[in-house]
C-alpha positions as CSV (number, residue, x, y, z in Angstrom):
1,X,293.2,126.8,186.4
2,X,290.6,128.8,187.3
3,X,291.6,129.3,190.9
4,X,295.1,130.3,190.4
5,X,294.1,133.9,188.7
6,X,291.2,134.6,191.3
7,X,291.4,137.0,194.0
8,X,291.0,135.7,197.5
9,X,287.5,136.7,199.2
10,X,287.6,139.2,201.9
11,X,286.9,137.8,205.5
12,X,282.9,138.0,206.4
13,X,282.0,141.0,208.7
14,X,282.0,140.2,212.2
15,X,278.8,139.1,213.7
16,X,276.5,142.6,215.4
17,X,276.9,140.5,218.4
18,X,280.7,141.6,218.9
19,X,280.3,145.0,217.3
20,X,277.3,145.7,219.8
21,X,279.7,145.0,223.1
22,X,282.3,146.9,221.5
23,X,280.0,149.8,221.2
24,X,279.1,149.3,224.9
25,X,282.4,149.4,225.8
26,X,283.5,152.3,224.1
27,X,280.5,154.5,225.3
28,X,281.7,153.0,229.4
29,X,285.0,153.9,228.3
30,X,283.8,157.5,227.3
31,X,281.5,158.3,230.2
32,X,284.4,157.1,232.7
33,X,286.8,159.8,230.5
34,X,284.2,162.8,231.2
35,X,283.6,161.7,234.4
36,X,287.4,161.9,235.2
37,X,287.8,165.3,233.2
38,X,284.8,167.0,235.7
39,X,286.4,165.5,239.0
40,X,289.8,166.9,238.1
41,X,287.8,170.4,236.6
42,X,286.3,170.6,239.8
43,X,289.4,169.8,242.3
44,X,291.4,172.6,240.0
45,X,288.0,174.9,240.9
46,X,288.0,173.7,244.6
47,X,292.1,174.9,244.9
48,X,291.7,177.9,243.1
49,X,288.7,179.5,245.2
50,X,289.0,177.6,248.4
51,X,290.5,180.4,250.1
52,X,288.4,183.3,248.8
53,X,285.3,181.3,250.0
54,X,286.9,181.0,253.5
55,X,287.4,184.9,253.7
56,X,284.5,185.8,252.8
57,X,282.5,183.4,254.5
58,X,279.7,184.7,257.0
59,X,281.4,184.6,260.2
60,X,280.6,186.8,263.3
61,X,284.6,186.9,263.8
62,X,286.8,185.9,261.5
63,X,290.1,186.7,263.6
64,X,289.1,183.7,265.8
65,X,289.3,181.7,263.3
66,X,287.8,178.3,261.9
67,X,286.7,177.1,265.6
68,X,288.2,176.8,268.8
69,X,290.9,173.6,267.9
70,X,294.0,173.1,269.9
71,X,295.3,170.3,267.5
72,X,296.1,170.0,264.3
73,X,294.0,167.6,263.2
């Protein structure tokens, strides 16, 4: 009769094994997040000063231009 009153036990903990690769995982997961945050940072940087950089670059002429292309490419 005993076993019909008594609460089940609780699962066991997972082994370290598992929670060590979830930890590795999760800090991967986090450095690939930053690293995507400071590439999009920087292309927002790179479109908002690009042109200021090109006027006031040192150039003996800068009517001429960026060099002597014909193309567009």
């Amino acid at each position: 009769m005993g076993a019909i009153f008594s609460r089940p036990k609780p699962p066991p903990p997972p082994p370290p094994i598992i929670d060590k690769s979830q930890d590795a995982e999760q800090a991967r997961l986090d450095s690939e997040r930053k690293e995507k945050n400071r590439q999009a940072m920087a292309r927002k940087q790179r479109k908002q000063r690009g042109g200021v950089k090109l006027l006031l670059s040192d150039r003996n002429d800068s009517v001429l231009g960026l060099g002597n292309k014909t193309t567009l490419g």
